[in-house]
PALODO-619872 format. One record per atom (N, C-alpha, C): residue in one letter; atom name; y, x, z negated. Coordinates in nm, 4 decimals. Layout:
<atoms>
<atom residuo="a" atomo="CA" yy="Y" xx="X" zz="Z"/>
...
</atoms>
This chain:
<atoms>
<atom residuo="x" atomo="N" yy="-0.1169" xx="0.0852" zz="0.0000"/>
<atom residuo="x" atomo="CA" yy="0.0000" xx="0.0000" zz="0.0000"/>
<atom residuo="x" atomo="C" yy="0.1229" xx="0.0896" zz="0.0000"/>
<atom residuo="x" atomo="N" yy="0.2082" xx="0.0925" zz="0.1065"/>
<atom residuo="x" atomo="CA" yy="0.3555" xx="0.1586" zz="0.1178"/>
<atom residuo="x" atomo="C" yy="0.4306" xx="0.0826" zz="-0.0067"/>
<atom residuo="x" atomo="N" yy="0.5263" xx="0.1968" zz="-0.0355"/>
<atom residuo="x" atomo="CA" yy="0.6409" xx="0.1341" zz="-0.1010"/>
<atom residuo="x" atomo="C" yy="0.7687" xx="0.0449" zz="-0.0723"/>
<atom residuo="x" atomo="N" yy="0.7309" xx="0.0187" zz="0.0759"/>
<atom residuo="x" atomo="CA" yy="0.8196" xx="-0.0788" zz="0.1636"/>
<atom residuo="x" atomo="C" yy="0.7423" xx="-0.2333" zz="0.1364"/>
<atom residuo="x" atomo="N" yy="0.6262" xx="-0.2187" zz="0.1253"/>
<atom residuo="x" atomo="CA" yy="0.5278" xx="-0.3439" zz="0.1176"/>
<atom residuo="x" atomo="C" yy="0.5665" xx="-0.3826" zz="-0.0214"/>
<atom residuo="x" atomo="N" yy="0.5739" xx="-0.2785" zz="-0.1258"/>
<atom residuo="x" atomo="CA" yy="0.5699" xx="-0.2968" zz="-0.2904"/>
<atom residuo="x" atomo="C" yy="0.7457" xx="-0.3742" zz="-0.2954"/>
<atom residuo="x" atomo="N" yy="0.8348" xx="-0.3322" zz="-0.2164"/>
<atom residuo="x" atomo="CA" yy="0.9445" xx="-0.3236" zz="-0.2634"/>
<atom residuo="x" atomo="C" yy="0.9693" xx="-0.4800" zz="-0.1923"/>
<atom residuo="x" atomo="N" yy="0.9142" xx="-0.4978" zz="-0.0467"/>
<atom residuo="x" atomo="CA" yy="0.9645" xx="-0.6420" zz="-0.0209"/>
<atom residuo="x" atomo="C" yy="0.8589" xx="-0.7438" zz="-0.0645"/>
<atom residuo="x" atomo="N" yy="0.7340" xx="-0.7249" zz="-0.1823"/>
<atom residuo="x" atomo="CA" yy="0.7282" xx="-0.8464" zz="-0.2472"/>
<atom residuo="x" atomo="C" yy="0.8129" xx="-0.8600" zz="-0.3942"/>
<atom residuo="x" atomo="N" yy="0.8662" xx="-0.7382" zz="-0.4318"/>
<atom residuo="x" atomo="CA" yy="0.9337" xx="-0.7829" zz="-0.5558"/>
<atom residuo="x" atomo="C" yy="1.0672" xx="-0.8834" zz="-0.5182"/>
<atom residuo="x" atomo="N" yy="1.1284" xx="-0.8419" zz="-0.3629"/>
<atom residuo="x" atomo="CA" yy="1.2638" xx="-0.8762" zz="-0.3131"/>
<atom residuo="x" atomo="C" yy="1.2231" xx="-1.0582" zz="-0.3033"/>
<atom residuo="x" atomo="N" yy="1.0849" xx="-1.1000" zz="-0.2401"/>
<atom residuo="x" atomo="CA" yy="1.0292" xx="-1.2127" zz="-0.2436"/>
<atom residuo="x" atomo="C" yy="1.0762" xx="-1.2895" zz="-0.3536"/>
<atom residuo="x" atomo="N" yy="1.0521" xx="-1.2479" zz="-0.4673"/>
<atom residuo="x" atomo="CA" yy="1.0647" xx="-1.2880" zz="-0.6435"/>
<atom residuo="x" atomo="C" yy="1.2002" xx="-1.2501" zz="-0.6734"/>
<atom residuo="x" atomo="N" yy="1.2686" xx="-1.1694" zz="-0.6524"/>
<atom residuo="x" atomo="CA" yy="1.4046" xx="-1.1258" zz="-0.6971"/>
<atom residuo="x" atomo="C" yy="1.4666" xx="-1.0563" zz="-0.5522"/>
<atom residuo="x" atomo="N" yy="1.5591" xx="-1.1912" zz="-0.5028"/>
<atom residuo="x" atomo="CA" yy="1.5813" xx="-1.1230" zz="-0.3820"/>
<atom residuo="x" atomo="C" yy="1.7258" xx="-1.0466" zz="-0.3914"/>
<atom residuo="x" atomo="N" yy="1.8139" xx="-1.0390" zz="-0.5022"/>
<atom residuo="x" atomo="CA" yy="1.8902" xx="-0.9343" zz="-0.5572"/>
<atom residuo="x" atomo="C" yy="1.8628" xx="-0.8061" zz="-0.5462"/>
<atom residuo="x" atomo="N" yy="1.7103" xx="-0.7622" zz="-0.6087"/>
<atom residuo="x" atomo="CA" yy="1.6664" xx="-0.6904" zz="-0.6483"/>
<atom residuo="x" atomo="C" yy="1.6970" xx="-0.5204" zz="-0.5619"/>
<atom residuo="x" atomo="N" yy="1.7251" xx="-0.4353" zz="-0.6665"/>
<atom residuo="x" atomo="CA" yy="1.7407" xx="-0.3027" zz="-0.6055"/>
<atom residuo="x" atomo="C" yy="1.6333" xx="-0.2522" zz="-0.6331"/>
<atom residuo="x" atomo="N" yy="1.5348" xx="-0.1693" zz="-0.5406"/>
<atom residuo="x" atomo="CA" yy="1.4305" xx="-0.1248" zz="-0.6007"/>
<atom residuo="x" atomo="C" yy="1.4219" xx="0.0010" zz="-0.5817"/>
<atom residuo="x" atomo="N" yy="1.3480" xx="0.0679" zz="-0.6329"/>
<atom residuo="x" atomo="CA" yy="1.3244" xx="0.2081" zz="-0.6024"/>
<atom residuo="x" atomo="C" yy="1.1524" xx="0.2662" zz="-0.6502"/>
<atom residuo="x" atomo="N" yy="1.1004" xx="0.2936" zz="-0.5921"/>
<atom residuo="x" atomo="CA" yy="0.9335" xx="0.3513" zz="-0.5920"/>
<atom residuo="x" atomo="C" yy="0.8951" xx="0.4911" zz="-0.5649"/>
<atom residuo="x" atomo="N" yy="0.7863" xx="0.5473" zz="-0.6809"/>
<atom residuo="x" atomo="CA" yy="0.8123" xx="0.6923" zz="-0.6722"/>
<atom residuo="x" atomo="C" yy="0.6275" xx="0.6934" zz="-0.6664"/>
<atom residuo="x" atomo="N" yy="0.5664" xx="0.7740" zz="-0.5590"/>
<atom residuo="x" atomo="CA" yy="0.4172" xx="0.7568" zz="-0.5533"/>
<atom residuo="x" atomo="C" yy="0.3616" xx="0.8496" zz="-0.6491"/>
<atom residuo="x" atomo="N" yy="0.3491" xx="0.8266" zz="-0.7474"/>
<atom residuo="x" atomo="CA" yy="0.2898" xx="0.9386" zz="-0.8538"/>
<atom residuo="x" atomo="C" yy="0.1764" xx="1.0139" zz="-0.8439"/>
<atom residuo="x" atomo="N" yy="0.0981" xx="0.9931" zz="-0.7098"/>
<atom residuo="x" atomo="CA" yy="-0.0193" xx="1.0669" zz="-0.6989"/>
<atom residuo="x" atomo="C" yy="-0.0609" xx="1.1618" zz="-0.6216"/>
<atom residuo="x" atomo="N" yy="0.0089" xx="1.0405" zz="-0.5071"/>
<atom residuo="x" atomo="CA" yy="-0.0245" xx="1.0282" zz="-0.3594"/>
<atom residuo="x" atomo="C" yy="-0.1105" xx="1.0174" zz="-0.2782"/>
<atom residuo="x" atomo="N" yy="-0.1636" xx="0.9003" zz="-0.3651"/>
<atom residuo="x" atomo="CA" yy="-0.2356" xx="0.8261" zz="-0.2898"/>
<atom residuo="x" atomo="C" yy="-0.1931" xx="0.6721" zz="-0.3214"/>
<atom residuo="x" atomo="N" yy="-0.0856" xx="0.6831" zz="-0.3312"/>
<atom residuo="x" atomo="CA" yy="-0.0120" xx="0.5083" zz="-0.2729"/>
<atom residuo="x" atomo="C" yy="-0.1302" xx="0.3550" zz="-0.3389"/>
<atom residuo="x" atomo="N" yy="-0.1506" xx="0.4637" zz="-0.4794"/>
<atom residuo="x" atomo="CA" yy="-0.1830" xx="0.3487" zz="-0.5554"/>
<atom residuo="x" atomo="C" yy="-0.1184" xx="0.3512" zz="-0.7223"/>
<atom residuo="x" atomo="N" yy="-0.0830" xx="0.4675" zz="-0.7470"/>
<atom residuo="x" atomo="CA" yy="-0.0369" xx="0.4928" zz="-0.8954"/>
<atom residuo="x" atomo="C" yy="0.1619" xx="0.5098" zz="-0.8242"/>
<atom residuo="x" atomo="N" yy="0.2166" xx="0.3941" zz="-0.9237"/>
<atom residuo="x" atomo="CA" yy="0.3212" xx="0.3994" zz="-0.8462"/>
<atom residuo="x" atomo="C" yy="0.4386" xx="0.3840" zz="-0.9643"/>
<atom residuo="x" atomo="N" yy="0.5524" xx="0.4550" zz="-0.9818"/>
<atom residuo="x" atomo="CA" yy="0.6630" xx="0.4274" zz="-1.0971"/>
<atom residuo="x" atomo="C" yy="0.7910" xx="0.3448" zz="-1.0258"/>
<atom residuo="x" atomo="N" yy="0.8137" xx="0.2060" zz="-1.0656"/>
<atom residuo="x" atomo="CA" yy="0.9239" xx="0.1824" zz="-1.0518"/>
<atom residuo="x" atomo="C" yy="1.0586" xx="0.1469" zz="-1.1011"/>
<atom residuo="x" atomo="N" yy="1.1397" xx="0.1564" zz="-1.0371"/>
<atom residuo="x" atomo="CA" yy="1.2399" xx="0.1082" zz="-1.1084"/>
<atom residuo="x" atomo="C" yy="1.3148" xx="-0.0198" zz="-1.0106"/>
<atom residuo="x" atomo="N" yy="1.3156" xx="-0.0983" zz="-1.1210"/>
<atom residuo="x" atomo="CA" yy="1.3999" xx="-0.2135" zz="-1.0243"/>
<atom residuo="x" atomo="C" yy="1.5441" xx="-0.2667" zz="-1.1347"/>
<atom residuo="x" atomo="N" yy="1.6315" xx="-0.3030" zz="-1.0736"/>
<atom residuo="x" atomo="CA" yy="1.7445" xx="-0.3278" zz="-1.0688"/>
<atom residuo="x" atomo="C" yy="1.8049" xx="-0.4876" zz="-1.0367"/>
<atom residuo="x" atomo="N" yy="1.8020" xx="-0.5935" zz="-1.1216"/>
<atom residuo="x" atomo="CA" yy="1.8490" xx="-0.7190" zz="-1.0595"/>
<atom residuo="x" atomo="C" yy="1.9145" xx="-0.8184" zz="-1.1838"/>
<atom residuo="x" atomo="N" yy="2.0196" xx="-0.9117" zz="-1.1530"/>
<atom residuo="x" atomo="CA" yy="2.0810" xx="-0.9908" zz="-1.2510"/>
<atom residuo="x" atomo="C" yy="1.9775" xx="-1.1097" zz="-1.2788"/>
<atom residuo="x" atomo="N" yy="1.8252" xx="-1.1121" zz="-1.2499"/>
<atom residuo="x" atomo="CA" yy="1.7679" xx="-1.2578" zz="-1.2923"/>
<atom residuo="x" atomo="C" yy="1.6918" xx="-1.1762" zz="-1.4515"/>
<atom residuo="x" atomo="N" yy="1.6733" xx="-1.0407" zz="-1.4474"/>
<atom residuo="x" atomo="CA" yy="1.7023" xx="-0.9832" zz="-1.5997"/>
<atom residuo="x" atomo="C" yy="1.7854" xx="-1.0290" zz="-1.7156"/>
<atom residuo="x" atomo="N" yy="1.8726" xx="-1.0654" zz="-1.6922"/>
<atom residuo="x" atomo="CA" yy="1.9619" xx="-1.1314" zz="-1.7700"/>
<atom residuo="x" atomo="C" yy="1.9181" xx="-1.2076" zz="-1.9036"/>
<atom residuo="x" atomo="N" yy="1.9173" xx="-1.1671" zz="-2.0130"/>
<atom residuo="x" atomo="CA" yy="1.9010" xx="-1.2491" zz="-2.1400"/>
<atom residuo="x" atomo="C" yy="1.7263" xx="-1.2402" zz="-2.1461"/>
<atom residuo="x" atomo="N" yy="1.6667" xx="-1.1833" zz="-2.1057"/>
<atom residuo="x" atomo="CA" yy="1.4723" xx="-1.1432" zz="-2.0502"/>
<atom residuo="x" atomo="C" yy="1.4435" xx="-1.0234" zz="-2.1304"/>
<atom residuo="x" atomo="N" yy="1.3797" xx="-1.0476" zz="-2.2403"/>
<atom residuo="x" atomo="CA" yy="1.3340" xx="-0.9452" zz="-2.2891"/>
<atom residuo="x" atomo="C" yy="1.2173" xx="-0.8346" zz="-2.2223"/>
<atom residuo="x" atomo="N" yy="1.1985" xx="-0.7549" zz="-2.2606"/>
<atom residuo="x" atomo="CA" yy="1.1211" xx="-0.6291" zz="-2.1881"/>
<atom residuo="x" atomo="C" yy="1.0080" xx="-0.6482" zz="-2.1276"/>
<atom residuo="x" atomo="N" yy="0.9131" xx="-0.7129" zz="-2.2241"/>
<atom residuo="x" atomo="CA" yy="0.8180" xx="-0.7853" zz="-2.1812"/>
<atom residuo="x" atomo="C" yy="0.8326" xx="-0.8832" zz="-2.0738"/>
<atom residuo="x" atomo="N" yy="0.9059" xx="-1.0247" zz="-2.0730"/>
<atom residuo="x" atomo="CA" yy="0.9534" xx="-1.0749" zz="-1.9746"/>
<atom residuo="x" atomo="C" yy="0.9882" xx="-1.0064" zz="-1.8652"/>
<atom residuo="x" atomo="N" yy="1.0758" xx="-0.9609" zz="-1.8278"/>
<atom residuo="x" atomo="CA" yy="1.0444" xx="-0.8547" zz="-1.7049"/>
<atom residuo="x" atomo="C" yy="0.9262" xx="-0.7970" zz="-1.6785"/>
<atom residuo="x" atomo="N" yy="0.8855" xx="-0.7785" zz="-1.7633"/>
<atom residuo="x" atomo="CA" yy="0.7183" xx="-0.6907" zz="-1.6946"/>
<atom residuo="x" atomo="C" yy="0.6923" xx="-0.7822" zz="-1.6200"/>
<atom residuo="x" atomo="N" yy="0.6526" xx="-0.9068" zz="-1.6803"/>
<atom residuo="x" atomo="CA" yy="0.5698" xx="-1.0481" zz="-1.6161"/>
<atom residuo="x" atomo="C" yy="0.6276" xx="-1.0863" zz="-1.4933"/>
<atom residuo="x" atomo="N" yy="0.7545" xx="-1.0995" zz="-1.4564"/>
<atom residuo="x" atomo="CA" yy="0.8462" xx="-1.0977" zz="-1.3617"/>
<atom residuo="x" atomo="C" yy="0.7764" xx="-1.0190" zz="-1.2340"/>
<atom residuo="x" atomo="N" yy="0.7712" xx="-0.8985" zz="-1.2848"/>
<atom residuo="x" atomo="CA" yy="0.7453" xx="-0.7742" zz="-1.1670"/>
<atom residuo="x" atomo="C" yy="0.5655" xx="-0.7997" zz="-1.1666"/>
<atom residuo="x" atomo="N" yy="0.5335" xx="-0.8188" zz="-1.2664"/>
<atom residuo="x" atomo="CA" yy="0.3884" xx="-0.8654" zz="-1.2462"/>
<atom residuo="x" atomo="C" yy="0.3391" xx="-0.9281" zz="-1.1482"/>
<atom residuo="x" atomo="N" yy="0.4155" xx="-1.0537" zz="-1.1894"/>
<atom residuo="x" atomo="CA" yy="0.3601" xx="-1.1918" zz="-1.0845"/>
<atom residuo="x" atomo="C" yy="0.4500" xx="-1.1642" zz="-0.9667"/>
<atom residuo="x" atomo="N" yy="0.5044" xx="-1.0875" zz="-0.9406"/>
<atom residuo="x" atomo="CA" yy="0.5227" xx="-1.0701" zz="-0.8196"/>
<atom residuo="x" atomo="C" yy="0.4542" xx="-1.0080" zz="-0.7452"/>
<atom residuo="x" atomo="N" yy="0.3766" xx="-0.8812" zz="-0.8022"/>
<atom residuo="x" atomo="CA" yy="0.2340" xx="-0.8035" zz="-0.7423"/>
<atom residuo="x" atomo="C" yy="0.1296" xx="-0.8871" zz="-0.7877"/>
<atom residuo="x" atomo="N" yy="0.0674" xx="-0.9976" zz="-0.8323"/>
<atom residuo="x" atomo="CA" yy="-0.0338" xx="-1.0296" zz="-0.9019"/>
<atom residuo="x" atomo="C" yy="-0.1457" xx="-0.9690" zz="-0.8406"/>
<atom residuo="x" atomo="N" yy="-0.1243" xx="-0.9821" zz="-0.6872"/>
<atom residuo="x" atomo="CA" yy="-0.2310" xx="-0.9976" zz="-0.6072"/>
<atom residuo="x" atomo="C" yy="-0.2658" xx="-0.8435" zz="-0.5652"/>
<atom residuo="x" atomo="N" yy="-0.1339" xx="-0.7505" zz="-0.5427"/>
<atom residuo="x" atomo="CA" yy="-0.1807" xx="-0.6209" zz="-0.5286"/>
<atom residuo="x" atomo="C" yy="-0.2130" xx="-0.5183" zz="-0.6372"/>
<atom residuo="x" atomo="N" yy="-0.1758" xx="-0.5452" zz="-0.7871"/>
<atom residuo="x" atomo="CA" yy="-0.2254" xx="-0.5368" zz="-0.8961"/>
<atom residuo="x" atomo="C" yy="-0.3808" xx="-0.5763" zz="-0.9223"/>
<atom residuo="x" atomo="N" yy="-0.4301" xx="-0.6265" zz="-0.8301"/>
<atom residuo="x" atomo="CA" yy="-0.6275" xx="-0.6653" zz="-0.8514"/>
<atom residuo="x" atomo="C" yy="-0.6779" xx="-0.5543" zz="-0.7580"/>
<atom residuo="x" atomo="N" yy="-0.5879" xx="-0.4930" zz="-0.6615"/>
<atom residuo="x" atomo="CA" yy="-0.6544" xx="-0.4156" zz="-0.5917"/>
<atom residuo="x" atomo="C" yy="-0.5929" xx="-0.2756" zz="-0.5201"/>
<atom residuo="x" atomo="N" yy="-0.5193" xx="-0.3118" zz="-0.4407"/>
<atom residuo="x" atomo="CA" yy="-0.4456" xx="-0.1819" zz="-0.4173"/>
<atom residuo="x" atomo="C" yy="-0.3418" xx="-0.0676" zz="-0.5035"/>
<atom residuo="x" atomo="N" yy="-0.2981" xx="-0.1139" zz="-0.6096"/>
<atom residuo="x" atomo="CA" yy="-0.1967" xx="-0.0894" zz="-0.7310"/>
<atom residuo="x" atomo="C" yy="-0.2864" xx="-0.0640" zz="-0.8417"/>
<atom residuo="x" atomo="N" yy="-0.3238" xx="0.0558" zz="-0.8634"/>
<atom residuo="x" atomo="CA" yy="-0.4309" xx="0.0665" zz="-0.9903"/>
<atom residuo="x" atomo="C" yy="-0.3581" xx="0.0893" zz="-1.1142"/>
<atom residuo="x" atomo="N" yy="-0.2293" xx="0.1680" zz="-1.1085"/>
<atom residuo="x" atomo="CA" yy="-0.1213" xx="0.1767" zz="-1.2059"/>
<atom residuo="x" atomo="C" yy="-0.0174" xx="0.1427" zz="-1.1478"/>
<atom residuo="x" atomo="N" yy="0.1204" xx="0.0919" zz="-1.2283"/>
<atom residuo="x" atomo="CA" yy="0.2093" xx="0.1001" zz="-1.2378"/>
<atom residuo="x" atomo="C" yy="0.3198" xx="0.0953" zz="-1.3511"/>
<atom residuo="x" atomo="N" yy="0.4099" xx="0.2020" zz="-1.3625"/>
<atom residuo="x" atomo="CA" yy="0.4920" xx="0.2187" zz="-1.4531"/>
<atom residuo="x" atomo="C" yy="0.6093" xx="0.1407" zz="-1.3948"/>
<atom residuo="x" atomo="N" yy="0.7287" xx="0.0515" zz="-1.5116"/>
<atom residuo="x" atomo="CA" yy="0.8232" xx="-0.0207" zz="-1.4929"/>
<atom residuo="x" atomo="C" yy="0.9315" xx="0.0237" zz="-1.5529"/>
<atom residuo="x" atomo="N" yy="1.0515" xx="0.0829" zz="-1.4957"/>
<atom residuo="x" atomo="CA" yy="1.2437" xx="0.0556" zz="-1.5612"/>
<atom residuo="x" atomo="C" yy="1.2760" xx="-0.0364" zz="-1.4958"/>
<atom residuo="x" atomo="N" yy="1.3316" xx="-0.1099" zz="-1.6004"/>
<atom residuo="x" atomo="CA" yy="1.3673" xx="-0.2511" zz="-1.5485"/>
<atom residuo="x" atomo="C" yy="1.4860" xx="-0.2948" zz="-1.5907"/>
<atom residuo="x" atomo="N" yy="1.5735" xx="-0.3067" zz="-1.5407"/>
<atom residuo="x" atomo="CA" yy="1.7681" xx="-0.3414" zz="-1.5887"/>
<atom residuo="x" atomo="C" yy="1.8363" xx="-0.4474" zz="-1.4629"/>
<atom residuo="x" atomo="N" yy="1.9344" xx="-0.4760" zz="-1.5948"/>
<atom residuo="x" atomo="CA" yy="2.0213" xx="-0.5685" zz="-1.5368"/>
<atom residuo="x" atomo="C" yy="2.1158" xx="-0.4490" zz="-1.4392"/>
<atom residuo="x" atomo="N" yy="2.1647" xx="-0.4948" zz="-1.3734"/>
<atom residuo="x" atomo="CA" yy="2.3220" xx="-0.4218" zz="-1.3188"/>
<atom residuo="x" atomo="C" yy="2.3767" xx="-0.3519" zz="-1.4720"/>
<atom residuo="x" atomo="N" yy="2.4281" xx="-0.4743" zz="-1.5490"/>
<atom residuo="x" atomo="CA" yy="2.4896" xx="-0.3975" zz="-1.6434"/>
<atom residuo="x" atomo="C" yy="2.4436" xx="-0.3083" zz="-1.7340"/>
<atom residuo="x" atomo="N" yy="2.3189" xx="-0.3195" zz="-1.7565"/>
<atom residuo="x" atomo="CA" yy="2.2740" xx="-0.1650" zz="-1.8443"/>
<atom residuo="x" atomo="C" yy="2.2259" xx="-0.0336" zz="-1.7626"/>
<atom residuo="x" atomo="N" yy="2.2807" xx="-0.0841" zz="-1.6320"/>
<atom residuo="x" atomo="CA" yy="2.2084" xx="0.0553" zz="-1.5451"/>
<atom residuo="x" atomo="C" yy="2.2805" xx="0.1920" zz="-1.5915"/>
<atom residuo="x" atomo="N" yy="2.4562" xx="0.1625" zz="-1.5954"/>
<atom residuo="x" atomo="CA" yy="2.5373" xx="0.3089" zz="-1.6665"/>
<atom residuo="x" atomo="C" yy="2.4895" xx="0.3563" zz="-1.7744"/>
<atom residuo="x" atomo="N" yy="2.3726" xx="0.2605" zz="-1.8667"/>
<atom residuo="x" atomo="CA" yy="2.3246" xx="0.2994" zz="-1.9691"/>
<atom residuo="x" atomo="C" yy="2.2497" xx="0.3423" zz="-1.9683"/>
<atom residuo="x" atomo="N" yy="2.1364" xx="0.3717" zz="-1.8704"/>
<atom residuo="x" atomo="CA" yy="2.0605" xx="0.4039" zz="-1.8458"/>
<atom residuo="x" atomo="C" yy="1.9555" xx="0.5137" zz="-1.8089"/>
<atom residuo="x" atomo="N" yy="1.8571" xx="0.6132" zz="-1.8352"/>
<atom residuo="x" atomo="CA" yy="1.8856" xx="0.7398" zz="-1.7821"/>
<atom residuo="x" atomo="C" yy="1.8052" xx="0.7225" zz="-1.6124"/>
<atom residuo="x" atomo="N" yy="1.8070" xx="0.7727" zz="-1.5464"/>
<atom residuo="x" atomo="CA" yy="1.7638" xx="0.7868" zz="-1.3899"/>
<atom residuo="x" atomo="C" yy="1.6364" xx="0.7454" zz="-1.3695"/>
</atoms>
């Protein structure tokens, strides 16, 4: 699974969404992201996971064996480290 595939089903679910995907292995299944969108808003940490979850549900059973999540509103991104 490309990170173009990963990035336009999160955009599906959060079409705000800024994303960014880093292949931690390389083999385009262990993947770190960071996404960026205002439906974060008032969503605790957990909540976002589930967010970005159910947006992979389906590539999370198979092609996505890991994935790591940073997950922010716009406004805590200056807070944020990279």
């Amino acid at each position: 699974m490309t990170a173009d595939q990963i990035a336009a089903k999160i955009r599906e679910a959060l079409p705000d969404a800024e994303v960014a995907l880093e292949d931690l292995t390389g083999t385009k299944d262990h993947w770190k992201l960071r996404v960026i969108s205002t439906a974060f808003a008032g969503k605790s940490l957990m909540q976002r996971h589930r967010v970005i979850n159910a947006a992979l549900a389906d590539e999370l059973k198979g092609p996505i064996h890991a994935l790591t999540m940073d997950v922010f509103t716009p406004d805590e991104v200056g807070a944020a480290p990279p």
